[in-house]
C-alpha positions as CSV (number, residue, x, y, z in Angstrom):
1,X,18.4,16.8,-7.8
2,X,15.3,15.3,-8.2
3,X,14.7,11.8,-6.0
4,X,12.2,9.0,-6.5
5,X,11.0,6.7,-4.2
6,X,10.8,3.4,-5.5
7,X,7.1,2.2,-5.4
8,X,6.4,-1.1,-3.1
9,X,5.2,-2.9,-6.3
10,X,8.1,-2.0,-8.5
11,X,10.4,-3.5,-5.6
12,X,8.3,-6.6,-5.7
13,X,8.5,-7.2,-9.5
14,X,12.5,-6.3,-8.9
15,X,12.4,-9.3,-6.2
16,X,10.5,-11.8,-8.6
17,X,12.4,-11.3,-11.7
18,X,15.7,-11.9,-9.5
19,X,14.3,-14.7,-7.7
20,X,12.8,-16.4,-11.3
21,X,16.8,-15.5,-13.0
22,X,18.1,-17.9,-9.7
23,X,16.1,-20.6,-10.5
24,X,16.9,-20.5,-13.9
25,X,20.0,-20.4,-13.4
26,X,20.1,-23.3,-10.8
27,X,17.6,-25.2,-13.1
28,X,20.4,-25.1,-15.6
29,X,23.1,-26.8,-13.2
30,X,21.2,-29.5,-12.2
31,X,22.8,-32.6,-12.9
32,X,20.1,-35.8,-11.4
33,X,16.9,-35.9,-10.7
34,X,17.5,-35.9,-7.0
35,X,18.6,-32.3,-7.4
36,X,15.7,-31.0,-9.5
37,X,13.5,-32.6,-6.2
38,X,15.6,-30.4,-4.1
39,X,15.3,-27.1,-6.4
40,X,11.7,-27.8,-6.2
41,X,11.6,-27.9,-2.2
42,X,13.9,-24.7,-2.6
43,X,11.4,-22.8,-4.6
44,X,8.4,-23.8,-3.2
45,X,9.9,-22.8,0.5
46,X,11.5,-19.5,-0.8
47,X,7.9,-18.7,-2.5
48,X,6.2,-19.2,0.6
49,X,8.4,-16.9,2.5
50,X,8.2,-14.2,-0.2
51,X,4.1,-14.6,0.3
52,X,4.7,-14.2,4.1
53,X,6.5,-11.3,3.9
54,X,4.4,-9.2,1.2
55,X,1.8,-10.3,3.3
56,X,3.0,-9.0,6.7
57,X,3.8,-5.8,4.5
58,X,1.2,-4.7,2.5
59,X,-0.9,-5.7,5.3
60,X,0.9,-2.9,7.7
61,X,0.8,-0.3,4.9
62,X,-3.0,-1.0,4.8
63,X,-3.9,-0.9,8.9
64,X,-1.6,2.2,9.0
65,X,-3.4,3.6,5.9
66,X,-6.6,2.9,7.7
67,X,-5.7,4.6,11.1
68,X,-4.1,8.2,8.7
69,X,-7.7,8.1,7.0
70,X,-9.7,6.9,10.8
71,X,-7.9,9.8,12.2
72,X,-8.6,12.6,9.5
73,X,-12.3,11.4,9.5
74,X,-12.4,12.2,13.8
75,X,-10.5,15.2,13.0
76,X,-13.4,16.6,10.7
77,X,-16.0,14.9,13.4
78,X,-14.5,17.4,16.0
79,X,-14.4,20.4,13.8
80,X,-10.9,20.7,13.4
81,X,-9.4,21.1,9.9
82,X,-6.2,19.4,9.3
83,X,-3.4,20.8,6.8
84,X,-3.8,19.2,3.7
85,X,-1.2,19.9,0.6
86,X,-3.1,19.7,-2.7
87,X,-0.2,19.6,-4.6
88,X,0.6,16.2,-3.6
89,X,-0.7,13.5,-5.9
90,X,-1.4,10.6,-3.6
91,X,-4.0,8.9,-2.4
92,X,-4.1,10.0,0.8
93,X,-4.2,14.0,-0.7
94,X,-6.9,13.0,-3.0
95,X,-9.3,11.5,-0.1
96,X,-8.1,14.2,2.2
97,X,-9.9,16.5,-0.5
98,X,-12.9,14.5,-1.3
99,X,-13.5,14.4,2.6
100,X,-12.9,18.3,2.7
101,X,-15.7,18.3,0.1
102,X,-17.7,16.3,1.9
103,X,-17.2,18.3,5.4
104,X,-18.0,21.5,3.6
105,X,-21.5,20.0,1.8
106,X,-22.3,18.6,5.8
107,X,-21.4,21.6,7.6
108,X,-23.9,23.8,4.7
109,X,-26.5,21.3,5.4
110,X,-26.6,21.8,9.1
111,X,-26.2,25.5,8.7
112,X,-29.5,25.6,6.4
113,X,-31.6,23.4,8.7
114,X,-30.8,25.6,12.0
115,X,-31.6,28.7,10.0
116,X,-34.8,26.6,8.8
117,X,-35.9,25.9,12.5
């Protein structure tokens, strides 16, 4: 059984399309003009608390991102090799590689001046 993990930008698009098919629908059983004043307010503070909340979110994902690639970057700074699974396609596996590269073309460099002195 193969399982996929819903993406964090699929979810939102899922959140806005229910959220835009509410208002419609309350748009459509609004009577006065007092009540469209009140969808309005309704909208505008539902809106605001979606924009929070991505916020607050994406914002983790990214410090946490930041800290994995901080850590891997100190990790090849000491000389220790993390594990890294190539046959993940992420971003994380894909910087994880270029960094390898980048260690390796480093470490050759240092090598070849030592020799050189």
């Amino acid at each position: 059984m193969i399982k996929k993990k819903i993406s964090l930008d699929i979810f939102v698009m899922i959140i806005s399309f229910i959220c835009l098919l509410f208002c419609l629908f309350l748009f459509g059983r609004i009577n006065s003009i007092k009540q469209l004043k009140y969808l309005g307010y309704l909208v505008v503070v539902v809106s605001l608390g979606l924009i929070f909340i991505l916020y607050s979110v994406f914002r983790k994902m990214f410090v946490s991102y930041c800290n994995k690639v901080s850590d891997h970057i100190d990790l090849l700074i000491d000389g220790k090799i993390p594990e890294v699974n190539i046959e993940e396609d992420t971003l994380t596996s894909k910087i994880d590689m270029k960094l390898g590269k980048l260690f390796d073309v480093i470490y050759a460099n240092v090598t070849s001046n030592e020799k050189q002195k």
